[in-house]
N, C-alpha and C positions, 0 to 999 in steps of 0.2 A: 480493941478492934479485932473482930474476927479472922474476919478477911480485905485486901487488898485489891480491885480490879482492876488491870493498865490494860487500855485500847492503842496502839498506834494504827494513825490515820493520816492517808494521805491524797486527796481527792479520791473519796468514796461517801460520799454525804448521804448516797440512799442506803447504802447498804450500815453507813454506822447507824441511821436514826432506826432501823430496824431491832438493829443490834441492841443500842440501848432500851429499845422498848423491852427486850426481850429480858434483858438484865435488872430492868426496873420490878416485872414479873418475878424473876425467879430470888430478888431481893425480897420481896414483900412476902414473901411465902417462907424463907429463910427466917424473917424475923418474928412472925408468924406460929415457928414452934418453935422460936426461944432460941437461935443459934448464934444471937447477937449481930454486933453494929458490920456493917458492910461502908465501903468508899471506893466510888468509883474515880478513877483517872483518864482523862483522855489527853495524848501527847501528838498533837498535831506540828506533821513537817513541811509546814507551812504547804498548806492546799491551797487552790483558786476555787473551787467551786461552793465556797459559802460554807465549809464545813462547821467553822469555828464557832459563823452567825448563827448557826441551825443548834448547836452545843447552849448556846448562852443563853438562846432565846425560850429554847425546849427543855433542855434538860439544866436548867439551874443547879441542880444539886450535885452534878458530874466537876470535880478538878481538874479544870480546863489549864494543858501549857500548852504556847502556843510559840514553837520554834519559827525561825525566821528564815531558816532555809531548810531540807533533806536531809537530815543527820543521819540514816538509816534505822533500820529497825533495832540492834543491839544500846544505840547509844541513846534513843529515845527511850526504849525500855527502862533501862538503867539510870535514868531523871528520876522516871515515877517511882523505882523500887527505892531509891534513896528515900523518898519522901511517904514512904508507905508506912501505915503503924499496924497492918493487921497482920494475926499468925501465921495464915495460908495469905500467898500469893499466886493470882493466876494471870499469867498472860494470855490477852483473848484478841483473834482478830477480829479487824470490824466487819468482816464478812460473814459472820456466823449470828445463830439463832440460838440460843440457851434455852432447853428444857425450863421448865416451871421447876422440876424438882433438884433441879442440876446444883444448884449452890449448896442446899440443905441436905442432899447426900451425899454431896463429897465431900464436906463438913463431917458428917457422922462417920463417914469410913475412912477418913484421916484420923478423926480423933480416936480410932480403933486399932489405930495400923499405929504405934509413936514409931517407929523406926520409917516411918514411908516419909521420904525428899520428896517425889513428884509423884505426879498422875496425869493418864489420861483418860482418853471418855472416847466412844465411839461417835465418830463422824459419818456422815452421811451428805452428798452432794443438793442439789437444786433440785435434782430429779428422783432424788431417794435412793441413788446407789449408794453402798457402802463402801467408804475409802480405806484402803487397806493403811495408807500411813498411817491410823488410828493407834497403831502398836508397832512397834519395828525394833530388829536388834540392832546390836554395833555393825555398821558400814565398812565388814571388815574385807581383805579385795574377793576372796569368793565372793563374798553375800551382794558386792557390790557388781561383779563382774556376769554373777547369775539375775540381778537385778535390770542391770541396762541390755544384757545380751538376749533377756524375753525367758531363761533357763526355768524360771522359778514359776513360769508359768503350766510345764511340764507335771508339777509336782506344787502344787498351790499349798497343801498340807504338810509337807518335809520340810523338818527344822532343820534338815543342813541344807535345799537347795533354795527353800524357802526362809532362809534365817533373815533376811532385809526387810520383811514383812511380817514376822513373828506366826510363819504359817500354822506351826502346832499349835497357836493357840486358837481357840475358836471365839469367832467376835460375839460372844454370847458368855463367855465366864470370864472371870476374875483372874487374874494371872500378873503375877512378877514378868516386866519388861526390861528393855534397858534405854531405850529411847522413844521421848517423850514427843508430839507434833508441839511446833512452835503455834499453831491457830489456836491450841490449847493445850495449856501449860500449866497447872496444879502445883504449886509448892508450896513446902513449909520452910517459911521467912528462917529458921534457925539456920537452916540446909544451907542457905543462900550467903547466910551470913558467916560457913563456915568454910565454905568451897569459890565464893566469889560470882560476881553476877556476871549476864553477858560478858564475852569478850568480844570486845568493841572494833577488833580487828577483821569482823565477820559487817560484811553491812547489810548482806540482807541472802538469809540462806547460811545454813551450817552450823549458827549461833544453838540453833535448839539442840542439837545434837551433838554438840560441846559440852552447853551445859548440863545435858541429861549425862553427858559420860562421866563428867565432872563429878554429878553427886552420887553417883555408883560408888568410883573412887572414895567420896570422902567418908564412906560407911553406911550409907541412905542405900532404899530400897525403890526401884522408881516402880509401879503399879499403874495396872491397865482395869479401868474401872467402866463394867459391862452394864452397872444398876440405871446409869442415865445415858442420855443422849444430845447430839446436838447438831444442827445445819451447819456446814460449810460449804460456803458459796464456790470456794477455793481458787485463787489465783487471779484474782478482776483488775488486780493492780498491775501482775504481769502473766501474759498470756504460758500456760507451758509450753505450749508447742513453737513457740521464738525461738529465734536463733540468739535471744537477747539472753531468755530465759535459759538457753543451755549453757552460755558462759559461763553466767552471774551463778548459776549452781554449782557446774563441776569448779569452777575456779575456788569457791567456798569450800567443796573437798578435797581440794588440794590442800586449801590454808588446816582443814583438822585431821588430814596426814602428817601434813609435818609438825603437827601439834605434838599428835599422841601415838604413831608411830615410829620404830627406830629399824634400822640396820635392812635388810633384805625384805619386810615386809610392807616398810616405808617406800622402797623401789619401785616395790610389785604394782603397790597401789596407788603411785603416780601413774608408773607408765599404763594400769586400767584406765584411769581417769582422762590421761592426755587421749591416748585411743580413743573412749566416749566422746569426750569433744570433739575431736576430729572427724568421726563417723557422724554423728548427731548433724555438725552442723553441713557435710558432706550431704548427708539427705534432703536436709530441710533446703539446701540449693538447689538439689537435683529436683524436688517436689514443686517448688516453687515453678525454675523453668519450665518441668511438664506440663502444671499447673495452668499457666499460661499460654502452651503451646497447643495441648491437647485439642482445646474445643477451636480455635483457628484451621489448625491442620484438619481435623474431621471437616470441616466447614468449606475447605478449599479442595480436600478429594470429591467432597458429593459435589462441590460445583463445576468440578472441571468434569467428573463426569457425566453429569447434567448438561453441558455445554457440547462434550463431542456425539452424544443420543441426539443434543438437538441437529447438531451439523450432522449427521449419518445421516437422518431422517429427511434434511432440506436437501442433503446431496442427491440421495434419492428421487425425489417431488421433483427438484431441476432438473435434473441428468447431468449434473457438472460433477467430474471429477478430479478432487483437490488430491494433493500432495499433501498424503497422512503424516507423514515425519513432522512436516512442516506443520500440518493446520497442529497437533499436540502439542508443540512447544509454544503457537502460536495462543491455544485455547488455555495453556498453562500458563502463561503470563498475563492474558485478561484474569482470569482466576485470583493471579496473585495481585494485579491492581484495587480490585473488589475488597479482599481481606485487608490492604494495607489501607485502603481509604476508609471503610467501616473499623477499624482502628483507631484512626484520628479522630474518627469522630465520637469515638465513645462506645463505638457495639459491641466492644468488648470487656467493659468497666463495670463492676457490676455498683448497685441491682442491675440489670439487664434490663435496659429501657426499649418499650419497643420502637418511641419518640426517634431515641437515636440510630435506632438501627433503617428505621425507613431512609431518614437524612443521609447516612452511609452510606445505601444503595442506591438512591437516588444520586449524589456526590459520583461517586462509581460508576455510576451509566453514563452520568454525561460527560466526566473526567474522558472514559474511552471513548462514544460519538465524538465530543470535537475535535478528538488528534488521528480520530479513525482515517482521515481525509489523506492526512499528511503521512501515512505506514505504509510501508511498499505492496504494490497491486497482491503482492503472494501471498500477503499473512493478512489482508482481506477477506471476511466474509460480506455477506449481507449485516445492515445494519440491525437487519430482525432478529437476529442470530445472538447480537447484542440487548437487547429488550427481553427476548425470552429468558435470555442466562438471567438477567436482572427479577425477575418475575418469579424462576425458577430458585434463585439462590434465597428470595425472602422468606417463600416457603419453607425453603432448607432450613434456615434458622430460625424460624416461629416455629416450625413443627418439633427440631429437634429439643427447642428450649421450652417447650409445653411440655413434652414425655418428660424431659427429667425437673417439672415440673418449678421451674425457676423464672417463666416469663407466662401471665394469665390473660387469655383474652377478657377475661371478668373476673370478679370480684370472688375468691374462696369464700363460702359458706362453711364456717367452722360453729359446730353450737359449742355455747360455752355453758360451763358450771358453774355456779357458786354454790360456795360449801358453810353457806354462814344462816344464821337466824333471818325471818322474813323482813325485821327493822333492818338488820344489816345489810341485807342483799340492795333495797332498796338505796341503802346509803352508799355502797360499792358501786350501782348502776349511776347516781349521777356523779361520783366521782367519776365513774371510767367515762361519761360523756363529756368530762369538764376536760379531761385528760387528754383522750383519745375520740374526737367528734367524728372521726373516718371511719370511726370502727363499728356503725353502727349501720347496721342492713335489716330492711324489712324482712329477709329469708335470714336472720339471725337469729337462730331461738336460741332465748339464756333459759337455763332450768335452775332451781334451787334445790340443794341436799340438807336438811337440816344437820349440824355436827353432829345429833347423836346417833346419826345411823352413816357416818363417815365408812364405818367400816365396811358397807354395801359400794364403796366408790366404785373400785375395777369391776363390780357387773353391769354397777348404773354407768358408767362411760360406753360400754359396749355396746347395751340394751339402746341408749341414746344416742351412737355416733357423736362422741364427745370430741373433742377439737383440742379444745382450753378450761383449766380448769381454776380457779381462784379461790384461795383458802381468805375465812375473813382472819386476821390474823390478832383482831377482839374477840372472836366467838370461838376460833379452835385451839387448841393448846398443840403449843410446838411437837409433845409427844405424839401426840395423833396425827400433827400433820407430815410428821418422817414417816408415821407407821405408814400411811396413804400413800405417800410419795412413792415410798419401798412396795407395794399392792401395783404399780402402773407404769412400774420403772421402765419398765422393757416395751410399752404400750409408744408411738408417736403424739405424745399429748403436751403439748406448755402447759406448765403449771407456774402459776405465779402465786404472789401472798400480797393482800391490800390492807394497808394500815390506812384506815381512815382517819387517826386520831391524826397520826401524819401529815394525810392527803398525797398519799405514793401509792402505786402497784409495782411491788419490784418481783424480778425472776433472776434466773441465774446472769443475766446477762446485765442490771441492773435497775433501773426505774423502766416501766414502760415497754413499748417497742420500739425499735432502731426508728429514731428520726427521719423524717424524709427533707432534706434539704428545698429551701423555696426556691431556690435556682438552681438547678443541676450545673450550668452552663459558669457560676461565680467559679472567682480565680481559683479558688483553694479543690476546685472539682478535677478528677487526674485529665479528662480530656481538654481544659484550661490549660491545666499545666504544658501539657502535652503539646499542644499550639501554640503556646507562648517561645515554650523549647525551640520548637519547628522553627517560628519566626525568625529567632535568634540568629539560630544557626541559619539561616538564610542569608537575612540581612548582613549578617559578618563576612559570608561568603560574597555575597555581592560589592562591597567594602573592600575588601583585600581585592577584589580586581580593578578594583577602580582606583586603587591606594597612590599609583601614577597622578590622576587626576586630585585627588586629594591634595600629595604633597606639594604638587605647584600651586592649588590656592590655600595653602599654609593650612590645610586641615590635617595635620599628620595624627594628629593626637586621637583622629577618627581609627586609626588604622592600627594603632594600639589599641585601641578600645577593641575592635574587629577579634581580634584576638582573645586576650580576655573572655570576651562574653562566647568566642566560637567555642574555645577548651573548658568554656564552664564557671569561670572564676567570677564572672558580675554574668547581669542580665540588663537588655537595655534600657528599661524603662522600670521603675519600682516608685512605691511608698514608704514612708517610714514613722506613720502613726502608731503608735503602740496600740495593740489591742487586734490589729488588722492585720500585720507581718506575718505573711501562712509561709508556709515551708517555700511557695515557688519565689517571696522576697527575703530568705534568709541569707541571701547572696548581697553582694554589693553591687548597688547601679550606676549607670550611667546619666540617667534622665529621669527626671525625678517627675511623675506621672501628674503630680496635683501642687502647686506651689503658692503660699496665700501665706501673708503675715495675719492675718484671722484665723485663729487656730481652731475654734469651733468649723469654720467656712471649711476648711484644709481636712477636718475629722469627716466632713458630709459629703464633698467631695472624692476624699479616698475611699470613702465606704461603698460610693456609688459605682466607682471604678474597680473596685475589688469584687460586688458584688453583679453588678449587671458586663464583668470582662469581654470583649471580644479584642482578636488580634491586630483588627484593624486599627484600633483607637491607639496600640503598640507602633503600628504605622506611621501614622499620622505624625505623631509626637516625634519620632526619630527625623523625621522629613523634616517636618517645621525646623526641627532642631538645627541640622545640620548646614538648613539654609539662610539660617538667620545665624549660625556659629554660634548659638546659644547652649556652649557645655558646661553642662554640672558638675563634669567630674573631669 
C-alpha cells in the first residue's frame, strides 16, 4: 500500500462528498502512472446530517468508522493511522478539494526526498485567496506575538517578523518548513511510527503543530511542496472569528507551550497567549455590542431628528409655541419607543425583513396614539406629529438599508456563469432549478464559458457583469478552477462548484444558498424567542404580585415557579419531543405545551406549536393552567 488517506468528519456531508470526489480523481490518476494501491479512511464523530448514509451509499470503497460520540480530531485520526498499511500518510480535511495531480506528485517528491517526515501543499480558500498557514515556522512567542499583534503584516517577506508564516519563503518554491497545516498533512508512516501520532491531549487545534515539531525532532525533514495544489474551504466546522474559536485555539497553545517549552521562554509564551485571549475575546464583545447597537442608534438620531423638523415646521404653520427642553426629551422618548417596539418585533434580526419592519412601525404608532390621551397636556403634540415620525422613520430605514444594500425592494439581477461543457451546463441548470426554484428570473441571464478558454474568466465576468460564477466540477480540473478562483479573487463575485454526479452546488459557505426559513415567525426565530422571554418575564412579574392571593388559595407553588422562570432557570410553557427542543426549550418548564399519550398525536401537535408559535397560545395555557391547578411541574 502506497498511501493512506484519513478524513475526520463531523456534520459536513456537502463539503466531505466533494472531497471524496476529488480524492477518487486524483487516486485514479495516481494509479494511472503506476504509483500503486491507495485506501481511503473516513472516521466519523458521529454526525446528524446523514454523513455516514452519504459514505456507504456513494463511496463504497471509503473505510467507513463510525464513532458514537465527538472524540476530537487527534484521537479520531489516530483510529485510522493504527489501522493504516500505506507508506505515506496524509491527513486531509473534509473541506478541501485535491488537485488531479496531488497524490501522484507528492508520491514522487517523497520518494525523492527519504529523509522528508511531512509535507505540505499550497492552499487556497473558496474564493481563490492564498492561505498563508500553507507553510509556517515554530509558534515561538516572537513569531506568535508578531502574529496575533498584526506585526508581520508590516513585513510580510522577513523571516524574523514574519517567521509564523514562513514569510521568506515564496508560495511558489520548494522549501524546508517546520510546520505542517493539519487540513493537509503529508507523512511518511515510518516518521510517525518513530516520533508517535497525534497527541490526543490536543482536541481539536495545536495537534498539527505538535506533530510537525515532533518529527523535526526525531531527525525528519518537514517540506513545503509548491508542485500541486488544493482548496480549502477552511473553518465551516468552526467559525474563526468566534469567541469559541479563540479559546479552543489559544488554549491548544498553551497545552504545546508547556509541551515543548522550558524555563523563561515557557513564561513569556503563556502570558502572550493568556494576553491574546483576553484581547481577542475583549473585541469580539466589544464588536458584537457595536454590532448591535450601531444601526439602532443611527436609526433613532435620524428619527428623533426627523421628528423635531417635523414639530419646528408645525410650530410654525400653528403659531404655537412649545417648550423646546421639553418637546426634545419629549420627541426623544417617542423615538426610543419606535426602536424598542421595531425590536420586538424582529426589525432588527437579520435577513432584514421589510414584512417585519412595517409590523414594527405600525406596532409603534399605535402603541404611542393609544397612551397619547393619558400623557400630560405638555409632552403633547398633535397626533399628526405622530403619523408623520411613523411615515418618516420607514423611510429612514428602507432607504438606509437599500444604500448598504441589505434590504431590496426587488429581486437582484445577478448574471450567472457556467464554466462547464454545453451537456454540462444544461445538467447544472436543472439541477440548480431542482435546488434553488427562486433563483430563477426572466432578467437572469446564465452564459456558458467552455473550460478550455477558463483562463479568459476575469475579462469574461467584466465584459458580462458577472454576479456568480459555477465551475462544473465534472468538466474543470481542480487546478484550473484555483487558477480562476486566484484570476477574481479580489472581483465581488460568488463562486461556487456543482457536482452533478452528487446532485449539490457547494461554495464556501456549503451546499447552496442560506435557506430561507417557511416561517420567520416559528419558535426557534430570535423575535419568537424574544417574546416568548418578554412573556415570561411578564407573566412572573404579574405572579409575584399577586403571590398574596395565590397563597391563600394554596397556589404557592405558582410563586416559586414566578421566580424560576423570572431569573431564567425554567420557562413557562415548553415541549419535550426530541427532534423539536431549539434552544428557547433547553430550559426546564412548567407547563407542558402539548400533552397526549399518542405519541405520534403529541409529535404533530408540538411541531405545530413550535412551528406556527405565537405568545398568546403561551397565554392561554398559563391561564387555563392556573385555574384549573393543573401543574406539571
Amino acid at each position: 500500500m502506497k498511501l493512506s488517506v484519513i478524513i475526520v468528519s463531523y456534520n459536513v456531508e456537502g463539503f466531505l462528498t466533494q472531497c471524496l470526489v476529488s480524492v477518487e480523481r486524483a487516486i485514479a490518476q495516481a494509479k494511472a502512472l503506476g504509483s500503486g494501491d491507495v485506501e481511503v479512511f473516513v472516521v466519523d464523530n458521529n454526525s446528524v446530517d446523514g454523513t455516514c448514509k452519504i459514505v456507504k451509499d456513494k463511496f463504497p470503497w471509503v473505510k467507513l468508522i463510525e464513532n458514537k460520540d465527538n472524540t476530537g480530531f487527534s484521537v479520531a485520526n489516530n483510529q485510522a493511522i493504527v489501522l493504516s498499511k500505506g507508506e505515506y500518510v496524509l491527513l486531509l480535511n473534509p473541506d478541501t478539494v485535491v488537485s488531479e495531480d496531488t497524490f501522484i506528485s507528492c508520491i514522487e517528491y517523497s520518494d525523492k526526498h527519504p529523509n522528508l517526515g511531512g509535507l505540505g501543499v499550497p492552499m487556497y480558500d473558496g474564493r481563490g485567496t492564498y492561505l498563508p498557514e500553507s507553510k509556517r515556522g515554530i509558534p515561538t512567542p516572537f513569531a506568535s506575538l508578531s502574529r496575533m499583534s498584526g506585526m508581520y503584516k508590516l513585513a510580510p517577506k522577513s523571516e524574523k517578523l514574519n517567521s509564523y508564516y514562513a514569510g521568506h519563503i515564496s508560495k511558489d518554491e520548494n522549501a524546508e518548513i517546520e510546520i505542517l497545516s493539519g487540513a493537509f498533512m503529508w507523512m511518511r508512516a515510518s516518521a510517525i511510527d518513530k516520533v508517535g501520532m497525534l497527541d490526543e491531549t490536543f482536541f481539536m487545534y495545536g495537534e498539527d503543530i505538535d506533530l510537525s515539531w515532533r518529527i523535526i525532532k526525531g531527525g525528519y525533514e518537514n517540506h513545503y511542496f509548491a508542485e500541486t495544489q488544493i482548496i480549502h474551504y477552511k473553518g465551516e466546522s468552526t467559525k474563526k472569528g468566534s469567541l469559541n474559536y479563540v479559546s479552543v485555539f489559544y488554549k491548544a497553545m498553551l497545552i504545546f507551550a508547556a509541551k515543548h517549552f522550558e524555563g523563561g521562554q515557557a513564561w513569556i509564551y503563556n502570558m502572550v497567549i493568556r494576553l491574546a485571549i483576553y484581547a481577542r475575546a475583549t473585541l469580539s464583545i466589544v464588536r458584537r455590542i457595536a454590532e448591535k447597537l450601531l444601526l439602532p442608534s443611527a436609526e433613532w438620531l435620524a428619527l428623533f431628528g426627523s421628528l423635531l423638523l417635523i414639530l419646528k415646521y408645525y410650530s410654525e404653520y400653528s403659531g404655537i409655541d412649545y417648550n423646546w427642553d421639553l418637546a426634545t426629551i419629549s420627541l426623544g422618548s417617542y423615538s426610543s419607543v419606535f426602536i424598542v417596539v421595531l425590536w420586538l418585533f424582529g426589525g432588527y434580526d437579520r435577513p432584514w425583513v421589510p414584512r417585519r419592519v412595517m409590523k414594527g412601525i405600525a406596532a409603534g404608532t399605535i402603541i404611542l396614539i393609544a397612551v397619547y390621551g393619558l400623557l400630560p397636556e405638555s409632552i403633547r403634540f398633535s397626533r399628526a406629529i405622530l403619523l408623520l415620525g411613523a411615515i418618516s422613520f420607514f423611510f429612514i430605514v428602507a432607504i438606509g438599508r437599500i444604500i448598504f444594500g441589505q434590504w431590496r425592494l426587488g429581486k437582484r439581477v445577478s448574471n450567472r456563469l457556467l464554466v462547464a461543457s454545453p451537456a454540462e451546463a444544461d445538467s447544472i441548470c436543472s439541477l440548480l432549478n431542482t435546488l434553488e426554484p427562486q433563483s430563477k428570473s426572466p432578467q437572469h441571464k446564465t452564459s456558458i464559458l467552455d473550460p478550455s478558454n477558463v483562463t479568459s474568466l476575469s475579462e469574461f465576468t467584466r465584459i458580462h457583469n458577472i454576479g456568480e460564477v459555477i465551475f462544473s466540477g465534472r468538466d474543470v480540473t481542480a487546478n484550473a478552477i484555483i487558477s480562476s478562483l486566484a484570476s477574481i479573487s479580489s472581483l465581488q463575485i460568488v463562486c461556487r462548484i456543482a457536482w452533478t454526479d452528487d446532485g449539490s452546488v457547494m461554495g464556501s459557505g456549503g451546499p447552496g444558498p442560506d435557506p430561507v426559513t417557511e416561517l420567520d415567525g416559528a419558535i426557534y426565530s430570535p423575535s419568537a424567542r424574544r417574546s416568548k422571554r418578554l412573556l415570561d418575564i411578564a407573566l412572573s412579574l404579574l405572579l409575584i404580585v399577586l403571590s398574596p392571593l395565590l397563597f391563600i388559595s394554596a397556589r404557592f407553588k405558582w410563586v416559586k415557579n414566578a421566580f424560576s422562570v423570572l431569573l431564567g432557570f425554567k420557562t413557562w410553557v415548553g415541549i419535550n419531543i426530541p427532534g423539536i427542543n431549539q434552544e428557547a426549550f433547553s430550559k426546564p418548564f412548567v407547563i407542558l405545551a402539548v400533552d397526549s399519550d399518542d405519541i405520534r398525536v403529541r409529535e404533530r401537535l408540538s411541531l405545530s406549536y413550535a412551528r406556527q408559535y405565537h405568545p398568546f397560545e403561551d397565554l392561554k395555557l398559563v391561564l387555563n393552567s392556573l385555574l384549573l391547578q393543573n401543574e406539571n411541574r
